[in-house]
One Martini backbone bead per residue (centre of mass of N, CA, C, O) as a GRO file, in nm:
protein
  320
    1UNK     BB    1   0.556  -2.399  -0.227
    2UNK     BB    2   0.343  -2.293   0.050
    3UNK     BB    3   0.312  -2.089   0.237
    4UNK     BB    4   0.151  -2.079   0.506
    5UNK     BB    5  -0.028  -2.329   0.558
    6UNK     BB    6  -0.186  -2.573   0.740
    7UNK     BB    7   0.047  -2.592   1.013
    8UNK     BB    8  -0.196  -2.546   1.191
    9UNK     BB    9  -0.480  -2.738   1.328
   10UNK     BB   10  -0.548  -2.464   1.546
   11UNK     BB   11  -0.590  -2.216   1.425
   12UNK     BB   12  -0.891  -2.119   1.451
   13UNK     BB   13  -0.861  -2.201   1.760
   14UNK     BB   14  -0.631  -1.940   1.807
   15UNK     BB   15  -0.837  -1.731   1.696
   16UNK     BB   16  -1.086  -1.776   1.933
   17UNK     BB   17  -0.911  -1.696   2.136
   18UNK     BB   18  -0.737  -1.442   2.031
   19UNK     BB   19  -1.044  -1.242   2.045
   20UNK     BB   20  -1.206  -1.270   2.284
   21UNK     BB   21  -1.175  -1.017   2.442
   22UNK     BB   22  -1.286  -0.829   2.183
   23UNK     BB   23  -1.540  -0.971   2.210
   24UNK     BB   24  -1.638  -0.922   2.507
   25UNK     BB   25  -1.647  -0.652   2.471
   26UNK     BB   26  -1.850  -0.567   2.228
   27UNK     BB   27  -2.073  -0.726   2.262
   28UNK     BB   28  -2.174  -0.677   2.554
   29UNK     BB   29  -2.187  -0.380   2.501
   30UNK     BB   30  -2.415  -0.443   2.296
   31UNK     BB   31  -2.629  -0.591   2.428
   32UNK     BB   32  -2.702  -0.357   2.635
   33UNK     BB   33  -2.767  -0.150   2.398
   34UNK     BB   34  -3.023  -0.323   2.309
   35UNK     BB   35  -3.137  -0.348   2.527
   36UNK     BB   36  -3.492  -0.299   2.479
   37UNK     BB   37  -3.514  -0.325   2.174
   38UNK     BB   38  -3.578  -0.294   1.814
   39UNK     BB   39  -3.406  -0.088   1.730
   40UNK     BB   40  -3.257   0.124   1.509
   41UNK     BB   41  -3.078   0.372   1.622
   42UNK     BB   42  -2.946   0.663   1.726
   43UNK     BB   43  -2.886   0.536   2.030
   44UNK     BB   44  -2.738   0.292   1.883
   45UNK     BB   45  -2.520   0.389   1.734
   46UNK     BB   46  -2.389   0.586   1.965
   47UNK     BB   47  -2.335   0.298   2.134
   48UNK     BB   48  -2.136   0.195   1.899
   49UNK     BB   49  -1.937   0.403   1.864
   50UNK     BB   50  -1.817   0.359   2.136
   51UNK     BB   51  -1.754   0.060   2.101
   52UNK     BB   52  -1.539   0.123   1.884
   53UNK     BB   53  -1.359   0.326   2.033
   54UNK     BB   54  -1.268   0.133   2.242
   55UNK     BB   55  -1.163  -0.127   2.073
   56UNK     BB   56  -0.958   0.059   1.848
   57UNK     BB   57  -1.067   0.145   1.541
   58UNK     BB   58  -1.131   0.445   1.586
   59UNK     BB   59  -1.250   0.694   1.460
   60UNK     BB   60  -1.268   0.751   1.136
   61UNK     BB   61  -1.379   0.423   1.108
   62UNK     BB   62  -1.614   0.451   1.296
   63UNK     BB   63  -1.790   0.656   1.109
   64UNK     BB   64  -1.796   0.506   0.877
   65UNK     BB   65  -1.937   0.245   0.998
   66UNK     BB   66  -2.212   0.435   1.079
   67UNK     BB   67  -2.253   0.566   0.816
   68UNK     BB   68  -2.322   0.316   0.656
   69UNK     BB   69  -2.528   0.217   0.827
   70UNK     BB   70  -2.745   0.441   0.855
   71UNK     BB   71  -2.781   0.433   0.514
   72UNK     BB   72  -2.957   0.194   0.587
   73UNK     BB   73  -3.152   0.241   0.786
   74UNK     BB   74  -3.294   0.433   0.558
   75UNK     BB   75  -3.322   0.241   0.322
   76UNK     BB   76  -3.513   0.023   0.517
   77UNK     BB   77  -3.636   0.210   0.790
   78UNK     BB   78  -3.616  -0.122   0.896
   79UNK     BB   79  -3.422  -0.201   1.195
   80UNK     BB   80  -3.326  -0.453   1.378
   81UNK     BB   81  -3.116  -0.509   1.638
   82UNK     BB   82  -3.091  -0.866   1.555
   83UNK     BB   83  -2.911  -0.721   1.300
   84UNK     BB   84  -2.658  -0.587   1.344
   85UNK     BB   85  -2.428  -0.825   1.388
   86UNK     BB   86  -2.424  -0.857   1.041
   87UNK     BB   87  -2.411  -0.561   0.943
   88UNK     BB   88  -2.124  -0.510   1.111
   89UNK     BB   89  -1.994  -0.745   0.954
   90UNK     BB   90  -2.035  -0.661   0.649
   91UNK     BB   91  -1.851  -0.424   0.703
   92UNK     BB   92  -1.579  -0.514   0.805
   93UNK     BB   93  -1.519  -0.650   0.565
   94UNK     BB   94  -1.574  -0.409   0.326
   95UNK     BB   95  -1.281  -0.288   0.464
   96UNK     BB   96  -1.091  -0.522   0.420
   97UNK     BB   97  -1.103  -0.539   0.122
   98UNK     BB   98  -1.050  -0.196   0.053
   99UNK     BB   99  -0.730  -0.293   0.198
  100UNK     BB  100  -0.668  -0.555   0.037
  101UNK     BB  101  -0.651  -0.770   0.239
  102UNK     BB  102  -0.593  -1.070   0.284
  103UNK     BB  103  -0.743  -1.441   0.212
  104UNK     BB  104  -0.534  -1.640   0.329
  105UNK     BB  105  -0.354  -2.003   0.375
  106UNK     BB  106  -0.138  -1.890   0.172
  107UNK     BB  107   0.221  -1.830   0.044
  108UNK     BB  108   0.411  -1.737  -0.214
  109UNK     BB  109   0.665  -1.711  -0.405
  110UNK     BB  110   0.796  -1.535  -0.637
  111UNK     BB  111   0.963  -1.679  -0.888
  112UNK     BB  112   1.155  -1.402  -0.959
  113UNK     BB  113   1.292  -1.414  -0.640
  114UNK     BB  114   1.645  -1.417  -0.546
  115UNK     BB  115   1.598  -1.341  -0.290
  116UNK     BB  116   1.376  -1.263  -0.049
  117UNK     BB  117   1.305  -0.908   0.095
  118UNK     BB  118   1.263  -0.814   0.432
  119UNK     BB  119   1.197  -0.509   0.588
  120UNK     BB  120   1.186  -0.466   0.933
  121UNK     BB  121   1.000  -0.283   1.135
  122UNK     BB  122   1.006  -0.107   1.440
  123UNK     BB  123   0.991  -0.081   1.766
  124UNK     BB  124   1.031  -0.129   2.087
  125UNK     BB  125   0.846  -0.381   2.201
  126UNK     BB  126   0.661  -0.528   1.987
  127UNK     BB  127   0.811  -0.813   1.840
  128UNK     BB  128   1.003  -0.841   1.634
  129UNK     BB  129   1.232  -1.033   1.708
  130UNK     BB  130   0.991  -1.266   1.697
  131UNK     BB  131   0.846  -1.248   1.427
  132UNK     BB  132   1.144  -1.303   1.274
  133UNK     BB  133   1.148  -1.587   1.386
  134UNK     BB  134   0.867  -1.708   1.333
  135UNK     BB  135   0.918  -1.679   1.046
  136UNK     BB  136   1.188  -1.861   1.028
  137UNK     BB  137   1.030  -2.095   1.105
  138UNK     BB  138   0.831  -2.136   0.869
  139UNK     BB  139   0.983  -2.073   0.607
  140UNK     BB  140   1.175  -2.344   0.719
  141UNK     BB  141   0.956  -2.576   0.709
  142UNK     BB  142   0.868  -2.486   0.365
  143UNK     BB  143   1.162  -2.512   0.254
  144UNK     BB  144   1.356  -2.261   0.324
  145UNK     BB  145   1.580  -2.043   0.274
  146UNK     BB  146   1.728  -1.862   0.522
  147UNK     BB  147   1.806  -1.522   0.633
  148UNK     BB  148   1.977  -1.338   0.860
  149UNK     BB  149   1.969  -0.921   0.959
  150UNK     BB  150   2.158  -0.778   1.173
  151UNK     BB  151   2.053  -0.390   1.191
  152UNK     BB  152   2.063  -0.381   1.460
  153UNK     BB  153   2.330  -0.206   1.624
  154UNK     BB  154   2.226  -0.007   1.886
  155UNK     BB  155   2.147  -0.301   2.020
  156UNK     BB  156   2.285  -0.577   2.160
  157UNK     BB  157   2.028  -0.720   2.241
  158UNK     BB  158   1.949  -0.754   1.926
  159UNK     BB  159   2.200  -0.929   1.864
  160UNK     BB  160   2.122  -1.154   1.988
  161UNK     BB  161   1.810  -1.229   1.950
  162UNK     BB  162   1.882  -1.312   1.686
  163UNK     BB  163   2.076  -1.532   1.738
  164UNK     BB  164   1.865  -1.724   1.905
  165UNK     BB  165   1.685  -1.762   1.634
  166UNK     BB  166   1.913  -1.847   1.480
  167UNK     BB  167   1.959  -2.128   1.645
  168UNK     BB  168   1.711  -2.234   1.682
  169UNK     BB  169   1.615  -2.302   1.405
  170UNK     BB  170   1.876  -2.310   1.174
  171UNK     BB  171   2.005  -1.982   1.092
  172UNK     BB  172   2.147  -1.773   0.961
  173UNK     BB  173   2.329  -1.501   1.096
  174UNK     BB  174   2.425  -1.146   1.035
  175UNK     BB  175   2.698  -0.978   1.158
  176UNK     BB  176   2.829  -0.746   1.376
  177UNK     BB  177   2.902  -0.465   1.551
  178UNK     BB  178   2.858  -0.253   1.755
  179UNK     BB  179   2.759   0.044   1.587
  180UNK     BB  180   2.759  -0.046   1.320
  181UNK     BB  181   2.641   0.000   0.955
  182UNK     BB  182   2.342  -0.137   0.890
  183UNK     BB  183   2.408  -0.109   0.559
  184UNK     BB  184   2.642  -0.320   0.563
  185UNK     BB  185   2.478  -0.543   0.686
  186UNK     BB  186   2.281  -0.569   0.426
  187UNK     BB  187   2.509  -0.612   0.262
  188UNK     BB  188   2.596  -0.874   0.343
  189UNK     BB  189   2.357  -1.052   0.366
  190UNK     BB  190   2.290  -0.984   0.043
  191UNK     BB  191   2.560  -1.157  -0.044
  192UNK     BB  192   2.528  -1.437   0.118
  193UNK     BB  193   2.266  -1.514   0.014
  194UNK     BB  194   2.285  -1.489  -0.290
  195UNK     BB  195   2.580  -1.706  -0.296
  196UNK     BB  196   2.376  -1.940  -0.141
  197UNK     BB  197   2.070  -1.966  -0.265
  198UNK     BB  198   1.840  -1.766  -0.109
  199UNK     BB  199   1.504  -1.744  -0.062
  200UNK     BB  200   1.512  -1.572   0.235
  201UNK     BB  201   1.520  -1.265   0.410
  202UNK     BB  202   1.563  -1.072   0.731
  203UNK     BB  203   1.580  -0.758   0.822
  204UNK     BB  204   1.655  -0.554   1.100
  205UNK     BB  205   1.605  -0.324   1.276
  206UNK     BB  206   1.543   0.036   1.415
  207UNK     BB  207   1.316   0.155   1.697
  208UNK     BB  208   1.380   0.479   1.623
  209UNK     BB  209   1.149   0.786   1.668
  210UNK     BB  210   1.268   1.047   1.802
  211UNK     BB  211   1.410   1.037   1.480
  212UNK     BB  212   1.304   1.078   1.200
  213UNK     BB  213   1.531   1.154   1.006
  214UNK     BB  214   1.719   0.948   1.059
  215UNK     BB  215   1.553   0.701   1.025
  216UNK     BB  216   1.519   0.771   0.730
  217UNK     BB  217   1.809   0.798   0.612
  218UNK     BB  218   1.848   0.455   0.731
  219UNK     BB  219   1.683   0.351   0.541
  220UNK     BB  220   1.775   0.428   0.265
  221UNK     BB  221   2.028   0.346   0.282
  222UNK     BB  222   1.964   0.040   0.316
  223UNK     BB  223   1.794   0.033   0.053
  224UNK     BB  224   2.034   0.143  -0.171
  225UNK     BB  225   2.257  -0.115  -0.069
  226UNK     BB  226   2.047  -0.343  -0.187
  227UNK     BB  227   2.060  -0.273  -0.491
  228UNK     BB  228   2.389  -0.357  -0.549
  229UNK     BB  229   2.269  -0.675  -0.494
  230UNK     BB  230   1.927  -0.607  -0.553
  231UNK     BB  231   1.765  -0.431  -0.688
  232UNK     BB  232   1.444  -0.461  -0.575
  233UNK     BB  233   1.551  -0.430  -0.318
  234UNK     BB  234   1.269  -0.447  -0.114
  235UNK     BB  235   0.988  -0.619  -0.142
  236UNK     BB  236   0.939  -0.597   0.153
  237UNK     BB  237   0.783  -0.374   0.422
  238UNK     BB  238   0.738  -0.457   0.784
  239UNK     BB  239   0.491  -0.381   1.010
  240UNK     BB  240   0.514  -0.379   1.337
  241UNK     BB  241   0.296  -0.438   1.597
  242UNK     BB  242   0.125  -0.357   1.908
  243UNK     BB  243  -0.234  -0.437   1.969
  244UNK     BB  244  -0.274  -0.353   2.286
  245UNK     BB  245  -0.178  -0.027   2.231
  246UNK     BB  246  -0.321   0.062   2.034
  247UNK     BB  247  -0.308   0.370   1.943
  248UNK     BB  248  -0.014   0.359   1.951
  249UNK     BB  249  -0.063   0.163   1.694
  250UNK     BB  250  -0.101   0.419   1.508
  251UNK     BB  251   0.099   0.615   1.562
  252UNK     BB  252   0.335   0.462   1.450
  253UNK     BB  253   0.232   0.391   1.167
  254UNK     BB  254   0.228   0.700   1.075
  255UNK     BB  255   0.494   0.742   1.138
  256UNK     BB  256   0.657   0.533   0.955
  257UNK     BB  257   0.482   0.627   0.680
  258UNK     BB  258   0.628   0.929   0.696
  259UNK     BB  259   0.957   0.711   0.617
  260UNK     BB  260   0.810   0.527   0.471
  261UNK     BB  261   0.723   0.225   0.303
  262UNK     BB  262   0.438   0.036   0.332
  263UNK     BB  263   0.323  -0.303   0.281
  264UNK     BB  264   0.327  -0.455   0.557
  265UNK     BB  265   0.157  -0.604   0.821
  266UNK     BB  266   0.243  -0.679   1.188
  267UNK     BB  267   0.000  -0.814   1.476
  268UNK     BB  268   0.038  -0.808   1.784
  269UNK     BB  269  -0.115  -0.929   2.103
  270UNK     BB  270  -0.408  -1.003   2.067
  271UNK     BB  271  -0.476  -1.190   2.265
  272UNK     BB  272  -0.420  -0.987   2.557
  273UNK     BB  273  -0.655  -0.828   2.404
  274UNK     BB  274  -0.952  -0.579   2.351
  275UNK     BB  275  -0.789  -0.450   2.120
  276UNK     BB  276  -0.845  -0.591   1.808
  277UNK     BB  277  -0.993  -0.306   1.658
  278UNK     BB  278  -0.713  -0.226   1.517
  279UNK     BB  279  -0.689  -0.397   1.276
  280UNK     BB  280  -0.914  -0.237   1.118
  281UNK     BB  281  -0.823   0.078   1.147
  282UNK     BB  282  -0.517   0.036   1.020
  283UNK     BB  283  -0.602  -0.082   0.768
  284UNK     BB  284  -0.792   0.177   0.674
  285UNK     BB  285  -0.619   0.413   0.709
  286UNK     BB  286  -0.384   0.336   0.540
  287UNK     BB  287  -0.379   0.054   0.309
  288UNK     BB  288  -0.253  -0.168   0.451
  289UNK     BB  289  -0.233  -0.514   0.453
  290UNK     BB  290  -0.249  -0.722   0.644
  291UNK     BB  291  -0.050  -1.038   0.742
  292UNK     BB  292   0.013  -1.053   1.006
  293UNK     BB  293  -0.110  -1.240   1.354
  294UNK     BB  294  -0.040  -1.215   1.649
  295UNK     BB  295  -0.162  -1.491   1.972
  296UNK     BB  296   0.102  -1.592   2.095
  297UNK     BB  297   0.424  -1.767   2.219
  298UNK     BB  298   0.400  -1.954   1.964
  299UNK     BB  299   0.588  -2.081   1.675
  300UNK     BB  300   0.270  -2.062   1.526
  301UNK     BB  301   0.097  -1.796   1.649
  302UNK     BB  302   0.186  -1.634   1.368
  303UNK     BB  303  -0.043  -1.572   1.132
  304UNK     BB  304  -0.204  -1.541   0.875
  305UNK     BB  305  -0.390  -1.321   0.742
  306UNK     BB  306  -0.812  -1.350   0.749
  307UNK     BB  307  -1.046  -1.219   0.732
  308UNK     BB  308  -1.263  -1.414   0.730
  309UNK     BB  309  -1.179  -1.567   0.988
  310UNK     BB  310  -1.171  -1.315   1.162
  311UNK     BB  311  -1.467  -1.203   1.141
  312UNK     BB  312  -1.567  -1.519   1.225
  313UNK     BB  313  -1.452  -1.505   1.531
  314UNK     BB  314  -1.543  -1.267   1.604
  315UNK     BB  315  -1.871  -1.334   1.540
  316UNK     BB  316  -1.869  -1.624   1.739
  317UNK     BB  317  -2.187  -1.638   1.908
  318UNK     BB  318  -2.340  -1.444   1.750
  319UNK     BB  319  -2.606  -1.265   1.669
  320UNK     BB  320  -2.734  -1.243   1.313
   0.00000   0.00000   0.00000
C-alpha cells in the first residue's frame, strides 16, 4: 500500500495557498523589473539575481541560474521579457531534478525493511517534533504499524511532546528519564519495535548545535547502538528546517551535513513566509533531496514533495 497517496484533495490547494507569499514576492518583483522592457538584457538579469537572493534561492544558487539563462540568451540572441518566466520555470525545474529531489504523490516502503527507521535531526524550534507526529498521523493513516522513539533526553518538554503526538495519533512512544542516555532510547525503541512486527520507527533526536562535536558524537552513537538490533538502521536520517528562516536554515542545513550524513530533507512553515526559494537552493546546494513540506498547522499539511507541483504552484498565474 503507498503512502502520503492522494490523502488529502486539497493537497494542490493547500500547495498554491502555501506559495502565495513567495509567488507574489518574486513575480510582483520581476514584473515591476521588466515593467518596459522588451528584452532581456544585463539589467533584467541583475535585477532578477536580487530577486532571487532576496526570496533566500541564496546565492551559489541563484548566479547558477542566471548564468544558465545568460547562455540561452546568448544562444538564442533574442529573448524577450515575456518569456523569462517560462525560462526560469524551466531552470528550476531542472535543478530539482539534477538534485534527485523526488516527483512523486506517494512513497511506499521498500520491501525488505522491517521496520523502517528514521533518524529525525533539527534544532529546536523547527517543527521537528510537529513534523514526526505528523508523519506518525498519515504513515498510520496508510494502515502502517509506527513506534516512536523519544531520543531528545536533555529538554522534558521534548518528551512531552511526542508523547502527546503519540497519544492524539495512537502510536506507541518509548520513552525513559529526562537526562537518560539518548542511545539507550533508541535501542529500547527498536527492540520494541522489532518485538512487535512495527512497520516504521521515528525516532527523535536533540537539537543542539553549539557543541558540534558532542552532536556528532551523540549521533554515532545512537547510530551504532541501533545497528546492534538491526544492522541496516537508520535507513533514512532526515533533516527538518524551518523554511521562515531562510539563510539560518542554509546554515543549519550545512552545520548537520559537516556532523552526519543527511539522506532528506522536510521544510516547514512555507505557509507563512516569502522566502519559499530556500526550498530551491537548499536542495542545490546540499544534493539531497527534499521529501516533505510543511504548509500549514493541519495534520495534513505536511505533505510529500513533487518537484512538478511545486513549481507549478510558483508559477501559477504567471505569463509563460
Amino acid at each position: 500500500m503507498a503512502l502520503f497517496g492522494l490523502f488529502n484533495k486539497n493537497k494542490k490547494e493547500t500547495l498554491d495557498k502555501g506559495l502565495e507569499k513567495t509567488k507574489e514576492s518574486v513575480f510582483g518583483k520581476l514584473a515591476r523589473a521588466v515593467a518596459g522592457k522588451s528584452k532581456v538584457d544585463d539589467d533584467v538579469l541583475d535585477d532578477l539575481e536580487e530577486i532571487l537572493i532576496s526570496s533566500d534561492v541564496g546565492v551559489d544558487t541563484t548566479i547558477k541560474i542566471i548564468d544558465r539563462i545568460d547562455k540561452r540568451v546568448a544562444r538564442d540572441k533574442y529573448v524577450s521579457t515575456s518569456e523569462l518566466n517560462g525560462i526560469l520555470r524551466d531552470e528550476i525545474a531542472s535543478l530539482l531534478t539534477e538534485n534527485n529531489t523526488i516527483d512523486s504523490d506517494s512513497w511506499d516502503l521498500p520491501s525488505d525493511h522491517q521496520p523502517y527507521v528514521i533518524l529525525v535531526v533539527g534544532v529546536n524550534g523547527v517543527g521537528k517534533t510537529t513534523t514526526i507526529g505528523k508523519l506518525a498521523y498519515q504513515f498510520k493513516k496508510a494502515g502502517k504499524k509506527v513506534y516512536l522513539g523519544a531520543a531528545d533526553t536533555f529538554r522534558a518538554a521534548a518528551v512531552e511532546q511526542i508523547q502527546i503526538w503519540g497519544d492524539r495519533v495512537g502510536v506507541p512512544v518509548i520513552k525513559q528519564q529526562m537526562g537518560s542516555d539518548p542511545a539507550s532510547v533508541a535501542f529500547d525503541t527498536l527492540q520494541s519495535a522489532k518485538a512487535n512486527h512495527a512497520d516504521i520507527v521515528l525516532i527523535d533526536t536533540a537539537g543542539r548545535l553549539h557543541n558540534k562535536v558532542g552532536l556528532m558524537n551523540e549521533l554515532k552513537k545512537i547510530k551504532d547502538v541501533m545497528k546492534k538490533v538491526i544492522p541496516n538502521a537508520p535507513d533514512e536520517v532526515l533533516l527538518v528546517l524551518d523554511g521562515s528562516t531562510g539563510q539560518n536554515a542554509f546554515e543549519q542545513a550545512k552545520q548537520f551535513s559537516a556532523v552526519t550524513q543527511i539522506t532528506s530533507l522536510a521544510i516547514t512553515k512555507l505557509d507563512g513566509t516569502a522566502k519559499g526559494g530556500v526550498v530551491i537552493g537548499i536542495s542545490d546546494q546540499l544534493k539531497v533531496p527534499v521529501k516533505y513540506i510543511g504548509l500549514g498547522e493541519g495534520m495534513e499539511d505536511l505533505q510529500l514533495f513533487n518537484k512538478r507541483e511545486f513549481v507549478d504552484s510558483l508559477f501559477n498565474g504567471t505569463k509563460q
